[in-house]
N, C-alpha and C positions, 0 to 999 in steps of 0.2 A: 401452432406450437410444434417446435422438431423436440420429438416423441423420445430421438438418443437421446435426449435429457434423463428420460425417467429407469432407463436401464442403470442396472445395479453395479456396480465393477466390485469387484473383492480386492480389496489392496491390503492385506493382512499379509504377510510375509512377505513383502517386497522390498522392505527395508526403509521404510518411509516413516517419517518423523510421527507424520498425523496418526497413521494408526498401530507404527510398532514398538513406540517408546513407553505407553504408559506405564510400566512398572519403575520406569528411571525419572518421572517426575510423580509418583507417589499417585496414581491415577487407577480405579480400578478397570481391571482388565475388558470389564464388560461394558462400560461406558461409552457411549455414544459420542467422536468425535466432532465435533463442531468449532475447535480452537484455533488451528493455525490457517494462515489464510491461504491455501491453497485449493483447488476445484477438484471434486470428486467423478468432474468431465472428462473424457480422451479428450484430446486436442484435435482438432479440423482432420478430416479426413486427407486433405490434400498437403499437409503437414506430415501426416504420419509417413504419405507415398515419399515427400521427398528426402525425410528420413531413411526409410527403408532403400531410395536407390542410394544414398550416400554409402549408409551398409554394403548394400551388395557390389559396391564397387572395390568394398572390401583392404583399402590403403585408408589410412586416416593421420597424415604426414602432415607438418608444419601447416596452418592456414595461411594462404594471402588472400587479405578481401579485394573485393573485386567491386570495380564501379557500379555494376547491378547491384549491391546489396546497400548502398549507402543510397541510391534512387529507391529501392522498396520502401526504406525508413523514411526516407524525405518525403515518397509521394502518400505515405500512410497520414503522415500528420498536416499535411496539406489539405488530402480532400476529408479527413473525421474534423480538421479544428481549422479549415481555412488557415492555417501558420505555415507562412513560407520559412524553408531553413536553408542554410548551407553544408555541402559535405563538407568541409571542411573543420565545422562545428564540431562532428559527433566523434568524440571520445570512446572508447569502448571497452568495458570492464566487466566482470563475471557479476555482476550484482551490484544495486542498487545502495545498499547497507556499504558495500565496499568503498564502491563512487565517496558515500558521503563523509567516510573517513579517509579518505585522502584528502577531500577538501578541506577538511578541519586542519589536517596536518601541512596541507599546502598554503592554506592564506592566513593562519592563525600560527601561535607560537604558543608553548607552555605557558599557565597559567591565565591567559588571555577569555576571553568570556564570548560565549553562544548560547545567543536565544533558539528559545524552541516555545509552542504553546500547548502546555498540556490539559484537559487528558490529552496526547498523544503519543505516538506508536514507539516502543519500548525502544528501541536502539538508538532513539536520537540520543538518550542519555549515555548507554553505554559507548558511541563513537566519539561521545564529546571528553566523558571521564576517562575511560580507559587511553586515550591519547594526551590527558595531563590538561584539558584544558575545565572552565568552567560553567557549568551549566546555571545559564539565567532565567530563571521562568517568567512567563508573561501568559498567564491560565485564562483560558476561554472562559466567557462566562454563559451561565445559564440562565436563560431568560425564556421565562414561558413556554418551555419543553422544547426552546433552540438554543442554539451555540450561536456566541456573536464574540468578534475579539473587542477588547479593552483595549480603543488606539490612544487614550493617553493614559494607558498604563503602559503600553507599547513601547513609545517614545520616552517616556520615564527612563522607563529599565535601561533603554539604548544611551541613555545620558547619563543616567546614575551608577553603571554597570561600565560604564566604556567599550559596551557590545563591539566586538571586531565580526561577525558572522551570525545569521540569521539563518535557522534551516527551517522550514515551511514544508508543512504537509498538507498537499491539496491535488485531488481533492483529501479532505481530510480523516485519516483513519486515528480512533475506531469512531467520532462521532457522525459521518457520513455528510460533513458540510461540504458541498463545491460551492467553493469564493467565488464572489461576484467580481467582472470585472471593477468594480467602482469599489472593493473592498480591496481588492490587489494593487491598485493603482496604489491605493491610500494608504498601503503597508508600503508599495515600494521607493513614494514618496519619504517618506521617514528615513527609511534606508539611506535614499540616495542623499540627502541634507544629510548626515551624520558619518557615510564612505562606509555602511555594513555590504559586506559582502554575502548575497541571499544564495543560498544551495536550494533549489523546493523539487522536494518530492514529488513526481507527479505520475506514479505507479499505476494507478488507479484509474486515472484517464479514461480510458475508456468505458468506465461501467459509470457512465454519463447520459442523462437523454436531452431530451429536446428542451424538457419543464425547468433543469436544472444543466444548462450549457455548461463544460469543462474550457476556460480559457488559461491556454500557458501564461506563465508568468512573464514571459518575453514579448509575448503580442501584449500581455498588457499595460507595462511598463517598456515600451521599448527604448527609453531612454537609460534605463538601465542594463541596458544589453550587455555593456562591457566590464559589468558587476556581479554576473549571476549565472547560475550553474543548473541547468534542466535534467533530471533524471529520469529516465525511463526504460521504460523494458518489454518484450512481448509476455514476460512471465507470466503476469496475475493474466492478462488475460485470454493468453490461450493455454493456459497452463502448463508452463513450461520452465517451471523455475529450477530444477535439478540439472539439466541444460545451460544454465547460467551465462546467460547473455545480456547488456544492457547497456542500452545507446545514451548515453549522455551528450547533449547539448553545451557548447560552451563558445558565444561568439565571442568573448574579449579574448583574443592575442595575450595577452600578459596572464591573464586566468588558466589559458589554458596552454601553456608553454609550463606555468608552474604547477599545472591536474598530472600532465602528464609525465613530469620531472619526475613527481612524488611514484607515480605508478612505478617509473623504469627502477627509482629506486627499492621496491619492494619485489624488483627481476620477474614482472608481469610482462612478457611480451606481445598475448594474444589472447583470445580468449577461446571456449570450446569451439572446436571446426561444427560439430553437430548443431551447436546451440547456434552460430551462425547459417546453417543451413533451415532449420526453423523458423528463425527469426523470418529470412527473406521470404519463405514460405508463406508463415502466416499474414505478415503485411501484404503481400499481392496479392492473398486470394483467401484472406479472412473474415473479409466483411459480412457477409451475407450473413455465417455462420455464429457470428456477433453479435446480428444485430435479433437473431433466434433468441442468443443466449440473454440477451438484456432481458425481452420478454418473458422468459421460463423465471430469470429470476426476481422482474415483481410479481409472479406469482407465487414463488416460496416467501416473497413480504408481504405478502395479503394473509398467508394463512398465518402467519406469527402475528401480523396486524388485527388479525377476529380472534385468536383466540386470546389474545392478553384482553381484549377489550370484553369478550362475553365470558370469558371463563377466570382473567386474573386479573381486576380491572385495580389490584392494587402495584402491580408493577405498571410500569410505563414505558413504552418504545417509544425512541427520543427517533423523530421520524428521519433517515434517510436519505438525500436528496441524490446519493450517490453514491458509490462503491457496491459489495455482497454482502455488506457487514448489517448486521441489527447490534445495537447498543441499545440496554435494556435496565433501565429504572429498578431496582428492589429495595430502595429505602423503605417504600410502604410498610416491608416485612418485618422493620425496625430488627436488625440481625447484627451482631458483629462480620465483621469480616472472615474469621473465622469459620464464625457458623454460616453464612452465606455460603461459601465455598464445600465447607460440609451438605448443605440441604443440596446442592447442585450434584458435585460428584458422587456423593456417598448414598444421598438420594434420590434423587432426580434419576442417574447413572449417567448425568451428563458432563462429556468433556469439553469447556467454555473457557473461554482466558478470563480469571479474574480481573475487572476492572482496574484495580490499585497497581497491576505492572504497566500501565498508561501515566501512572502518577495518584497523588494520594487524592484529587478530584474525582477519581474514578473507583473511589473503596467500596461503594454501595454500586456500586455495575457490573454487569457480567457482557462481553462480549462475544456474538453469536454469527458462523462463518455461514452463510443460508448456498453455498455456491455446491450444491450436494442435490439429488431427484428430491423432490416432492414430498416421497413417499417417507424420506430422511426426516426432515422438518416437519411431518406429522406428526410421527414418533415420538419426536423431541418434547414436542407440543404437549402429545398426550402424558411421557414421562415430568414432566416438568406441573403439570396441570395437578396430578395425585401424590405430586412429592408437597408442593407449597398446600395442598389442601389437607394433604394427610398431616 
C-alpha cells in the first residue's frame, strides 16, 4: 500500500469547491466533505515536478501542442485498454461537461430530443436543457442490488422520441456499472439502426480493474466509429481537474469538423498550457502510481462494505464495479427526501450528494466520494453509524 495515501492535506482556504463552499449550498460548516467527485490526493509526484519546471520557466504564452503530447494520450489508452487511436482524433477542450454541450449543440438543433439513462450524473440534464434541447429518459433498472439498462425500453424511447443523440455514462456514475462489451455493442447496435448520434462519457476509465474491464465505446462498436464522440480526461484520475484539460476522441470527419466548428464558435482556441503540461506528464509516467491508488481505494470500499453490513444492515451499498464512488441504499430508513438529507448533513455532519440530483430514481440514495485517506471514510463511517442509530 503507498502510505501518501493516508496523509492528511488541509485544503480549507484554497478556494475549492469541496471544502470552501458550504455555507453557499446551505451545508454546515463542520461537515465532513464527501460530495463532489474529486481526490483529496496530490497528484503524481512526477507531475507536480513538471509542473513546477513549467513555473519556473516562468513565461506561460499562447500554447502550441506538440506531437509528444497527442503520443502521451494515444500511447496511455493503448497499453491501460488495448484501443488503438488516431492523433488526429483527439479534440481538446477544458472539460468534459463542456465537450458534451458542444456536442448537443453541434449534432442536435432546438427542440430535438437526447437520451441519457438515469440515476445519472447531473449535467447530462442541464447540457441537454439549458441548450434548448430535450431530455429523454430511459432509467436503469434495479435488479437484485445491480443496475441493468432496459434495451427495449431503449429502443422504444429512440422510436417513440425521434432521439437525435445518446450521451452514455460509462463507466457509470454514480451507480458504479462498467458496461460490458456485449451490453455496449447492444446499445450501439440500436444507435446505429435508428442514425443516434452516442457522446459517452468515459471519465472514469480508469478506476477499472481486471474483475470489471473498462472497454471504449469505439473498440466496442467500431462500426460506429463515424457516429460517436469519446470523452476523456487525466482529471478524475490524477486529480487534476482545476487545470482543465480533456482529450476528446472523435474519428468521423463530419463529427468532428462540426465538434470543432461549435468550439471556434464559442472563441475557445486552446486550452490551459499547465493543464496540457500535466496531462503529458501524468499519461507517461502515471501508471505505477495508479495502479497504488486503485488498491488504497478498495480499501476505503471494504470499510464502507463492513460497516453497512455489521453496523447498518438496513442501508444498502449498491456494489461498485468501478469508479471512487459508493451509492448507498437508505430506503430501509423509510425517510422523505427531506429528512434523509436532514439526518446526513445536519446529523450525521456529513457532506454527500443527495441522490435525487441524479434524477428522481435516486431520491432514497445518498452518494459517497471514498477518493479521500482511510482515516476520512472511518470517520464517516462512525458519524453516519450514531446519526441513523441515534
Amino acid at each position: 500500500m503507498n502510505k501518501s495515501f493516508d496523509t492528511i492535506i488541509n485544503r480549507r482556504g484554497t478556494d475549492c469547491v469541496k471544502y470552501d463552499c458550504a455555507a453557499q449550498f446551505g451545508i454546515p460548516e463542520d461537515a465532513l466533505p464527501m460530495w463532489v467527485a474529486d481526490m483529496d490526493f496530490a497528484a503524481p509526484q512526477s507531475v507536480l515536478q513538471a509542473l513546477h519546471d513549467r513555473v519556473d520557466h516562468g513565461i506561460f504564452g499562447y500554447p502550441g501542442v506538440q506531437a509528444d503530447y497527442a503520443e502521451a494520450v494515444r500511447s496511455w489508452f493503448q497499453r491501460r485498454f488495448d484501443w488503438t487511436t488516431e492523433t488526429e482524433w483527439i479534440v481538446r477542450t477544458p472539460g468534459v461537461v463542456f465537450a458534451l454541450a458542444m456536442a448537443v449543440r453541434a449534432y442536435t438543433q432546438p427542440g430535438e430530443a437526447v437520451l441519457i439513462q438515469p440515476p445519472v450524473y447531473h449535467p447530462f440534464f442541464s447540457v441537454i436543457q439549458d441548450n434548448g434541447r430535450r431530455v429523454v429518459e430511459n432509467p436503469l433498472k434495479l435488479e437484485n442490488g445491480r443496475y441493468e439498462i432496459d434495451f427495449e425500453g431503449f429502443e422504444a424511447a429512440v422510436v417513440r422520441e425521434n432521439v437525435r443523440m445518446f450521451i452514455l455514462c460509462s463507466p457509470h456514475n454514480p451507480v458504479g456499472r462498467v458496461w460490458t462489451a456485449e451490453e455496449l455493442k447492444r446499445m450501439g447496435d440500436i444507435c446505429r439502426r435508428h442514425g443516434v448520434i452516442v457522446a459517452s462519457d468515459e471519465i472514469h476509465c480508469d478506476f477499472t480493474g481486471p474483475e470489471h474491464p473498462h472497454t471504449p465505446f469505439i473498440k466496442a462498436v467500431p462500426e460506429m466509429a463515424e457516429r460517436v464522440v469519446v470523452c476523456t480526461a487525466p482529471s478524475k484520475t490524477f486529480n487534476l481537474a482545476g487545470l482543465q484539460a480533456s482529450n476528446i476522441f472523435v474519428p468521423g470527419v463530419e463529427l468532428r469538423r462540426a465538434l470543432t466548428a461549435e468550439i471556434n464558435r464559442c472563441g475557445l482556441s486552446e486550452i490551459n498550457n499547465l493543464g496540457l503540461t500535466a496531462c503529458k506528464a501524468a499519461y507517461l509516467t502515471g501508471d505505477e502510481w495508479l495502479d497504488a491508488l486503485w488498491d488504497y481505494l478498495r480499501g476505503n470500499l471494504d470499510v464502507v462494505r463492513r460497516t453497512l453490513a455489521e453496523e447498518l444492515p438496513m442501508l444498502q451499498l449498491i456494489e461498485p464495479e468501478g469508479t471512487y464512488l459508493a451509492w448507498v441504499d437508505f430506503s430501509g430508513l423509510n425517510l422523505t427526501p427531506g429528512a434523509l438529507h436532514d439526518l446526513v448533513a445536519n446529523r450525521a455532519r456529513l457532506w454527500l450528494d443527495d441522490g435525487g440530483i441524479f434524477g428522481k430514481q435516486g431520491a432514497q440514495f445518498q452518494r459517497f466520494v471514498l477518493a479521500c485517506p482511510r482515516t476520512t471514510v472511518e470517520e464517516a463511517m462512525r458519524r453516519l453509524v450514531r446519526a441513523v442509530r441515534g
